[in-house]
N, C-alpha and C positions, 0 to 999 in steps of 0.2 A: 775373451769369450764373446763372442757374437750375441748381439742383444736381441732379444727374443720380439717379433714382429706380433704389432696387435693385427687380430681378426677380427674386428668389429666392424671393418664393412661387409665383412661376409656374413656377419650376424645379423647384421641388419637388410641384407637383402634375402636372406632366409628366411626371419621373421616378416619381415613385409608381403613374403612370399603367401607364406600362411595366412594373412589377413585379408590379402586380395582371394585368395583359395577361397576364405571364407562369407566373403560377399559383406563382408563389415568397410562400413565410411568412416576410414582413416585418416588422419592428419600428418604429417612428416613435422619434422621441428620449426621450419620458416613459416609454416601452416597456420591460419586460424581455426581454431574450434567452435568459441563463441566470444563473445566479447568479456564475458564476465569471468571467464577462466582465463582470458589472454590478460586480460587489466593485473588480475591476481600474480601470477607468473611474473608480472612486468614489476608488480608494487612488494613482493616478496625479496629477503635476501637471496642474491645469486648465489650458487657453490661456493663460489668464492671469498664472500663477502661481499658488501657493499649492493645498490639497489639495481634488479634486473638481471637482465642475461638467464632467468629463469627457461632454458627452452628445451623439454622434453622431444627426446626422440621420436617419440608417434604419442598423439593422444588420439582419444575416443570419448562417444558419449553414446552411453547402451543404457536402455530403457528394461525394466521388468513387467513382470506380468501386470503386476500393482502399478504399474505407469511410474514406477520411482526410476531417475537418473542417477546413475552413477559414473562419474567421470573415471578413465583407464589411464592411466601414464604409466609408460614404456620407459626404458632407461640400459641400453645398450654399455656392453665394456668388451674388450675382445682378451684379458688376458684371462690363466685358468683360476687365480686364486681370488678373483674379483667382482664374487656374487653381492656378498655380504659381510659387513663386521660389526658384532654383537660386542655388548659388553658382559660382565660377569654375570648380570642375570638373565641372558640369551633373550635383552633385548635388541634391537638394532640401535646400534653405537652414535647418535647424532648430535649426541651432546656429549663436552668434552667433565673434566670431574669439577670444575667450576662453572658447568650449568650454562656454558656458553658453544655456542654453534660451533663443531668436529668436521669445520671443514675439511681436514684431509680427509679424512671417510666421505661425508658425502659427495664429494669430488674423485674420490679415487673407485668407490663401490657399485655396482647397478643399482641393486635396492636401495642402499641407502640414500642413494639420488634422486630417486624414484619416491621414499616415502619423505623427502626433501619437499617435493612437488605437491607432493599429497598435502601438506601441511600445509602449503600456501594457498591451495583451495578450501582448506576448513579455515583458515585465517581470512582473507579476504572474499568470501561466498557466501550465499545461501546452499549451497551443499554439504552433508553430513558427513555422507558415504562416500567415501576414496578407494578405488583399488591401483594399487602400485606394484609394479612388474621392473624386475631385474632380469638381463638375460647378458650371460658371456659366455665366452667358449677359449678351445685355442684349437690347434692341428695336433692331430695324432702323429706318430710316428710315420703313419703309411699315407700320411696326407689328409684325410678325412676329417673333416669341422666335425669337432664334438660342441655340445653345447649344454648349458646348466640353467635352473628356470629359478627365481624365488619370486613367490609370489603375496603378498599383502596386502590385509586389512588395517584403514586408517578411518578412522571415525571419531566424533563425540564417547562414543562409547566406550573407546579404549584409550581417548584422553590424548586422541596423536600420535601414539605410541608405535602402532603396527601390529599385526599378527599376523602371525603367518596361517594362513589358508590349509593349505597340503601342499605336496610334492607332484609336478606335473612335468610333464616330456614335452607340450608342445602348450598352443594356445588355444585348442577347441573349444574350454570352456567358453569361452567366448561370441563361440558360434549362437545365434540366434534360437537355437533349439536346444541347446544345454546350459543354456545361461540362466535361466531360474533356477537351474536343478544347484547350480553354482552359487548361486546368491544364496539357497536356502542354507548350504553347509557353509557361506560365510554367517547369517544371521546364527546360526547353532552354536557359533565362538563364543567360548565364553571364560573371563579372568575369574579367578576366584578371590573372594574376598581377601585375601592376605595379596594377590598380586596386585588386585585393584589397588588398598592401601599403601602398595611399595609406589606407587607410580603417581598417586598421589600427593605422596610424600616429595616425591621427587620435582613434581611441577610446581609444589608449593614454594620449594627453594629456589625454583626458576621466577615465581612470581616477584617473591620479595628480593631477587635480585633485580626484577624488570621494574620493579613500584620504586625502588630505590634511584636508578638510573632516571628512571622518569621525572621524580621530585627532583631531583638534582638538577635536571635540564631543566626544567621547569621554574625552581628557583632558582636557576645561575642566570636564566638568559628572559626568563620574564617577571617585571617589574611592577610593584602597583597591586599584586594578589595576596589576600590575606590567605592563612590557613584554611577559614573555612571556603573560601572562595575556589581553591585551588580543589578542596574535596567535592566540591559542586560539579565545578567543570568536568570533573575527571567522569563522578556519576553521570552527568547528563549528558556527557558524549558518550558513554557507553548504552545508555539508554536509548539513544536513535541511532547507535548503529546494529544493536539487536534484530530487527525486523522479528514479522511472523510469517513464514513461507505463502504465499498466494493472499497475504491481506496488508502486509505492512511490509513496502520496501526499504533496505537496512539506510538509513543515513550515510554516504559517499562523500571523500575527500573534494572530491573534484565538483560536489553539489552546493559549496560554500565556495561563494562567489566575491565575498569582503564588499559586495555592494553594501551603498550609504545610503540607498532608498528607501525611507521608511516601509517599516512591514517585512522588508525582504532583504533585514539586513541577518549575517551569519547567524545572528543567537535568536533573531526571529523563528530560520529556518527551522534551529534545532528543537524550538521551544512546538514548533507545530508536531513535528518526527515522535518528540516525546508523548503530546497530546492522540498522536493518533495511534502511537507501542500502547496505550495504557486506554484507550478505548478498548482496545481490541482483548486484553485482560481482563474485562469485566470487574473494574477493580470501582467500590463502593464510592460514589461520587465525591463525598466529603473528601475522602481519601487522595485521590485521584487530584481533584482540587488542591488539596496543603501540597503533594509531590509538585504540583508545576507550578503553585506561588512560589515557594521555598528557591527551586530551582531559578525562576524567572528572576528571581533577586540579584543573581550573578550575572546570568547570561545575557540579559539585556541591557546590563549597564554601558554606558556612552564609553567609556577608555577602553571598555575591550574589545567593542563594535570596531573601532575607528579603525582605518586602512596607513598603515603603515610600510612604507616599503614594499607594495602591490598587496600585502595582506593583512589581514583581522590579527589578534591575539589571538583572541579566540578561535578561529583555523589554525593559527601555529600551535597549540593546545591540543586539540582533539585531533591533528594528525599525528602528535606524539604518542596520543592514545591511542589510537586505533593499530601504531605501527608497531609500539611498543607489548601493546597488553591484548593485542584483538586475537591474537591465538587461545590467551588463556581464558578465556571468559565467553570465546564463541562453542569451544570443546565441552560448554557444560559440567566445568569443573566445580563439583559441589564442594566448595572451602568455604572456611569464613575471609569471603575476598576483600569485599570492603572493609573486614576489620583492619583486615592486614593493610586497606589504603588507609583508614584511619590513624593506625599506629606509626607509619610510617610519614602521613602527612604532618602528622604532629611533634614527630620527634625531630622535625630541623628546627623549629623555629619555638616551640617549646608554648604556655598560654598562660594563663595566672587565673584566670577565674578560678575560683574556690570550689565550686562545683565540678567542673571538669577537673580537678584535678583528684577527685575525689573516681574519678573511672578509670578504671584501670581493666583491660580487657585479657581474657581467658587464653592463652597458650591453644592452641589448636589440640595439641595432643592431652592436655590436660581436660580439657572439653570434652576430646573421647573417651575419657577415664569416667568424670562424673556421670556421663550416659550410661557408663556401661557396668557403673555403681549403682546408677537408678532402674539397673535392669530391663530398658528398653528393648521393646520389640516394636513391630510392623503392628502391634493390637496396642501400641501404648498411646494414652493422650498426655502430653506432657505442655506443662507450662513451668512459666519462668517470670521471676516478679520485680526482677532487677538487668532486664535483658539487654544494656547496650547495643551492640552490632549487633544483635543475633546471631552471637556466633557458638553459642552455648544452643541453640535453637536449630542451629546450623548442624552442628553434629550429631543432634539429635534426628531429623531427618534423614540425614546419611545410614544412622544404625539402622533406620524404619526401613528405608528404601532394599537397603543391604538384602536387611532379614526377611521383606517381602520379596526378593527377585530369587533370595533362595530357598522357598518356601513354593512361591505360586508357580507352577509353570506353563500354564498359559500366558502367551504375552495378553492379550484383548484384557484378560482379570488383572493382570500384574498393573495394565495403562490406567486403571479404574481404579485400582487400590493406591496407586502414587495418587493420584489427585485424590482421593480422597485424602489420605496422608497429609499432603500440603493446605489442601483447604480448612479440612476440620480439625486433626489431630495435634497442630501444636499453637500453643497463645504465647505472647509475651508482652511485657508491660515495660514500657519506659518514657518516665516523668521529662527528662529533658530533650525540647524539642527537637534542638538538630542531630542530638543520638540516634533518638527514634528516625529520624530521616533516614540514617544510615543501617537501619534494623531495616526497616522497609525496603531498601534496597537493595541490601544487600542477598532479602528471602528473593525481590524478584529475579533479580540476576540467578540466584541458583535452582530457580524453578519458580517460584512465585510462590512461596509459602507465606506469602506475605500478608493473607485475609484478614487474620487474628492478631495483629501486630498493633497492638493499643498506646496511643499517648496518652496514658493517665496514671495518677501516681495512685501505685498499688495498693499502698495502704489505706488511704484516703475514699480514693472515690472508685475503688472496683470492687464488684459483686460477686464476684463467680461467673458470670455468664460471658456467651461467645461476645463478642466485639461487631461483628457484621454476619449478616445471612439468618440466623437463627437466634438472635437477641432476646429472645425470652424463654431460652434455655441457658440451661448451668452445663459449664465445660468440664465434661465429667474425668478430671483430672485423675491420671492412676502412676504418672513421676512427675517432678518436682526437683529443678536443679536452677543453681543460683550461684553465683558470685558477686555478692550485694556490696554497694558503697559501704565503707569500713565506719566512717563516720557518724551512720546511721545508726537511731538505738540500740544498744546491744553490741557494737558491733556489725549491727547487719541481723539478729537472730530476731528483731523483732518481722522483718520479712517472711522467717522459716517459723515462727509462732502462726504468723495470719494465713498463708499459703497452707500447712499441715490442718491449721482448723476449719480448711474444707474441701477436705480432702477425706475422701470412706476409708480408702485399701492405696496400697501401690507402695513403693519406695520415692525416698530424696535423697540426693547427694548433694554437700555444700559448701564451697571452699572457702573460708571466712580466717580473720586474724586470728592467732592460736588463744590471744588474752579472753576472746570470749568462751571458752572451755575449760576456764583457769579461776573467771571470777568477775567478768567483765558481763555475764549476759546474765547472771545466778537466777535471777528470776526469771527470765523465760524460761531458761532450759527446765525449770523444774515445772515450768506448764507445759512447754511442749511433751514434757516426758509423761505429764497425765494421761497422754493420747498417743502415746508413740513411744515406739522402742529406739534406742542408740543401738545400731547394732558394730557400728565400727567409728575407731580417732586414725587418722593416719597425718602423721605429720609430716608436711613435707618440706621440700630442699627452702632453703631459708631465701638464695638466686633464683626463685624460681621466676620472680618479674623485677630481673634485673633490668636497670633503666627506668624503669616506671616505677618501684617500690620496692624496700627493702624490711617490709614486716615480715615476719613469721607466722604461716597459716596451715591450717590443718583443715582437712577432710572430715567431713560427721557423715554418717548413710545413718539414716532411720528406717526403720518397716512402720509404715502407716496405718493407723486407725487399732493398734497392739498400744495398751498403757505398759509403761515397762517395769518389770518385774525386778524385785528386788537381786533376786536371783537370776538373772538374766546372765549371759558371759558377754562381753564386750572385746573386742579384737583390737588390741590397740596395737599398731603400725608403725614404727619409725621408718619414715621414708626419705631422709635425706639424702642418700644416696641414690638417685632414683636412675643413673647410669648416663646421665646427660653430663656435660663441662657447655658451660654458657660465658660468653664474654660480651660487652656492651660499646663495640669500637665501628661509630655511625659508618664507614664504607666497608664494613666487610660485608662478604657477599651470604656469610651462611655463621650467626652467632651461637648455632646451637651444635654441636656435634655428639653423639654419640659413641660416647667412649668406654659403655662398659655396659653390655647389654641392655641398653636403656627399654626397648621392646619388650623384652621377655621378664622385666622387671617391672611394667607397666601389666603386664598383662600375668604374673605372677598373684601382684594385689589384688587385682578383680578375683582370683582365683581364694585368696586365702579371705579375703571379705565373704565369697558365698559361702564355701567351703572347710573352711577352719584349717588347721595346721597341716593337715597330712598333706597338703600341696605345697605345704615348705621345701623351697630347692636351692634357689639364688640366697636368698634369707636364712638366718637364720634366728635363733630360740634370744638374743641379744635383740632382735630388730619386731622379732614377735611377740607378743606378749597379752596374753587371756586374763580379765578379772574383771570383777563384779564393780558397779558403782552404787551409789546410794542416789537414791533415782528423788529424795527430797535436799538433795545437797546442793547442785548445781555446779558446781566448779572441780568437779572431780571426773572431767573428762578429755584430762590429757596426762595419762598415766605411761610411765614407760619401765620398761623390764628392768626388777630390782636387781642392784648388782650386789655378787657374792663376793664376803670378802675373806671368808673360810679359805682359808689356805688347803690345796689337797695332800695328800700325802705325799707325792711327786714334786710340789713345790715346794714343801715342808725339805725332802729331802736335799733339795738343788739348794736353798737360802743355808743349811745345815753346810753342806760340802761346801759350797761359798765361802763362809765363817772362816771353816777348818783352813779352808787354802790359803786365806787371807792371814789367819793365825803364823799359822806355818814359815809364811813367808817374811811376816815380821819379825819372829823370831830369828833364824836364818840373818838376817838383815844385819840385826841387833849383835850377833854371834860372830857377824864379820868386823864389824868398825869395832866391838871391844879386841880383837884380835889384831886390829889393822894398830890399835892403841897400845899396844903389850911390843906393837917389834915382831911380832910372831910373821 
């Protein structure tokens, strides 16, 4: 059989046809556009793999009415089945199921080539907005090029993902005079909260395979860098390569020179990049100052200035960074990112301090449980009094942001409620400095919620009030979520005593050792209960911080400023089960798996915590279970469903026929070996 000839120079002198038709300044693939899209292209992986050969078919750069650039990449294929390939959730296919680059699709697809391209401009740029263009065809029967279009949106906003636009016959969008009309129904795109979450999810496990990779290199091939050293470097090159569009240009590989000139050597540069990202943040001067001492402690040091084999350490470092992690972190991926550097920095090389070992950080998904147990919305103020990474802080912005973008729909009010959200709506406190460093960083990387981010220990020396900007007002706190060092009084409950006692109204959710609900905290609980209702225990998976700790902890929600009634009903939850399988093996790429509706079981609990039984599905009356506590006892808050040991009439009957059969048969038995003894 005669193998079928590509048309793809005929698709591309068709379409180029159309762009000259349309009086648009085009580029061909040998072409320059600009320097800063060509560098990208050059510094991106190829199709192929490996660095370069990045080189779209035609690019473009089309301006809007609002003067915003968006760059166009073209991406030609000539046979008919060679638009696009989706994966099962009809996104485009460009990662393969281990999270690593599906070369064959993006090498074999338009589009996917195409949003290939697009990526390496939101990786290496100051630009957001990508549109990415597939076009193939083949010959009809009667000769005649047919031809197919897909076309897509790549931005921060969809995470790198792509979306598809609509369905088009040619490229006039494009035309100068219907190009806003184009931009406005690309800006109308919009993921819905469960898609955004799936995608999420999904780059989160690309992260922690990228942070993984990166310490490895990191520690295999650089020497001389302690733990904390190695989270420094990582923050403070992610911090000057950030920029702020038209005031802060992003820190560049090629701007690290490994000069030995004093002032102007590598971690000079970076330590200015960082001084001048964090002016431009208006970020409270004390603050602003501990970020670039803290920092300046790594990066200035003499062994990792020093030029080595034409280069710094520290260049071989922050070009890891930048090559490794600069997609995830430039797309505006609201994770808890530095937890996840922290967790991952820490787990090769392991630490002993007593204190640190006493922190032990919040599962992502478990984060968005307690949020979503504290009943957060876009009107909530939430604070947090044992806040590590801020990543318990972290998911809580996400629900705020969520629930405001689907609530407001003016963008101009939505941009004024996010900052206010980031600025004034959440606090967090944490005693040990270089945690706190990575609290702080890690809000500003995810937008800069970082205002209220206090180094002071909570119990001791905090008052209720904001931290900076409005210092002599009280943080009119309405949730309250924690996962306290275990150590600490109580258990941890004497945080959730001081936090609730000032506090009017709102909810807390609080993941602490299950022994303080048993007998461990008996006198707080029985003060917090003066002022507060228990309204749910939920105990959960025992692996739930496998690696870092094998306590058993349980979930409390309170409804705040309610004393609780003797008669009160309390929901108590066995959640070991919670649908996850985890295992603890340092190079696998993805320790968590979801192996039994782990989702709908997460989001099952939220349902039976507000709502009581009748949203029992996944669950059942064994794992649910309603009753009262004695609200002066204190240790009678981890109750679980009595078991019945009444036999029912059906089992009564089966144990009965059992018996007889068993009978039966011995007898029978007995009947043959005396018969076998007679000679019969």
């Amino acid at each position: 059989m005669a193998k079928v000839q590509s048309v793809e120079p005929n698709i591309a002198d068709m379409v180029n046809g159309w762009l000259k038709e349309y009086g648009l300044d085009y580029r061909l693939e040998q072409e320059s556009l600009n320097s800063e899209i060509d560098k990208a292209l050059i510094e991106y992986e190829s199709k192929n793999g490996g660095k370069g050969g990045n080189r779209a078919d035609v690019k473009l750069l089309l301006q809007d009415k609002a003067l915003n650039y968006y760059p166009v990449l073209i991406e030609y294929k000539g046979y008919k089945d060679k638009l696009v390939k989706l994966d099962d959730n009809k996104q485009v296919e460009n990662k393969t199921k281990n999270n690593e680059p599906h070369y064959t699709n993006i090498n074999a697809y338009a589009v996917n080539g195409a949003v290939h391209y697009a990526n390496a401009i939101l990786h290496y740029t100051s630009y957001t907005d990508v549109i990415a263009i597939g076009v193939t065809g083949y010959k009809a029967v009667d000769g005649s090029l047919m031809h197919s279009i897909g076309v897509y949106y790549v931005s921060k906003d969809n995470l790198g993902i792509g979306q598809e636009v609509a369905e088009y016959s040619d490229l006039s969008f494009l035309k100068k005079e219907n190009f806003d009309e184009f931009i406005q129904r690309v800006h109308e795109l919009s993921l819905t909260p469960e898609e955004l979450e799936e995608l999420r999810e999904q780059r989160e496990k690309e992260i922690n395979a990228s942070l993984i990779k990166l310490n490895n290199d990191i520690y295999k091939d650089e020497k001389g860098l302690s733990e904390t050293d190695r989270v420094y470097l990582v923050a403070g090159s992610i911090i000057a390569t950030l920029g702020i569009p038209g005031k802060v240009k992003p820190l560049e590989k090629e701007d690290l020179k490994s000069s030995q000139e004093k002032g102007n050597r590598d971690g000079d540069i970076i330590v200015r990049k960082i001084n001048a990202f964090l002016n431009e943040k208006n970020l409270p001067e004390s603050k602003k100052e501990l970020i670039v001492r803290t920092l300046e402690n790594t990066l200035l040091t003499d062994n990792i200035n020093k030029k080595q084999d034409g280069e710094s350490q520290l260049k071989r470092v922050f070009t890891k960074v930048v090559d490794d992690l600069g997609i995830y972190y430039k797309i505006g991926l609201t994770t808890d990112f530095t937890g996840k550097l922290f967790n991952e920095m820490y787990s090769w090389l392991g630490f002993t301090q007593d204190k640190l070992n006493d922190v032990v950080l919040t599962p992502s998904y478990v984060a968005t449980l307690l949020v979503k147990l504290a009943r957060v919305d876009m009107n909530s103020y939430v604070w947090d009094f044992a806040t590590g990474s801020a990543g318990l802080l972290v998911a809580a912005m996400n629900e705020m942001l969520d629930d405001a973008k689907e609530r407001i729909k003016s963008p101009e009010e939505y941009e004024i409620k996010s900052a206010h959200i980031k600025a004034e709506q959440l606090l967090g406190l944490e005693v040990l400095a270089n945690i706190y460093m990575l609290a702080i960083l890690n809000m500003i990387l995810m937008g800069d919620g970082s205002s209220n981010i206090l180094n002071k220990d909570s119990l001791k020396d905090f008052d209720g009030s904001y931290g900076f900007g409005k210092t002599d007002e009280k943080f009119p706190a309405t949730a309250f979520i924690l996962n306290p060092p275990y150590s600490a009084d109580g258990n941890g409950m004497v945080f959730v005593e001081k936090a609730l006692s000032m506090m009017d109204s709102g909810y807390a959710s609080v993941i602490i050792q299950s022994s303080a609900g048993s007998g461990k905290a008996t006198d707080y609980n029985k003060s917090i209960l003066q002022n507060n209702t228990l309204v749910a225990s939920i105990k959960m998976p025992v692996d739930l911080f496998v690696g870092k700790s094998s306590v058993q902890t349980n979930i409390y929600v309170f409804r705040v400023g309610e004393p609780h009634h003797e008669d009160e009903v309390v929901k108590f939850i066995d959640f070991s089960n919670d649908g996850y399988t985890r295992s603890n093996r340092k190079k696998a790429t993805n320790n968590l798996r979801d192996t039994d509706r782990a989702k709908e079981r997460y989001q099952e609990v939220v349902e039976l915590v507000r709502f009581g039984k009748s949203k029992l599905n996944i669950f059942t009356d064994k794992e649910y279970y309603e009753n009262t506590i004695d609200p002066k006892n204190g240790a009678d808050w981890n109750q679980s469903a009595p078991i019945d040991t009444k036999p029912t009439l059906e089992e009564f009957k089966n144990v009965i026929g059992n018996y007889l059969a068993w009978e039966v048969s011995t007898i029978l038995k007995q009947q043959n070996y005396e018969d076998d003894k007679l000679g019969k």
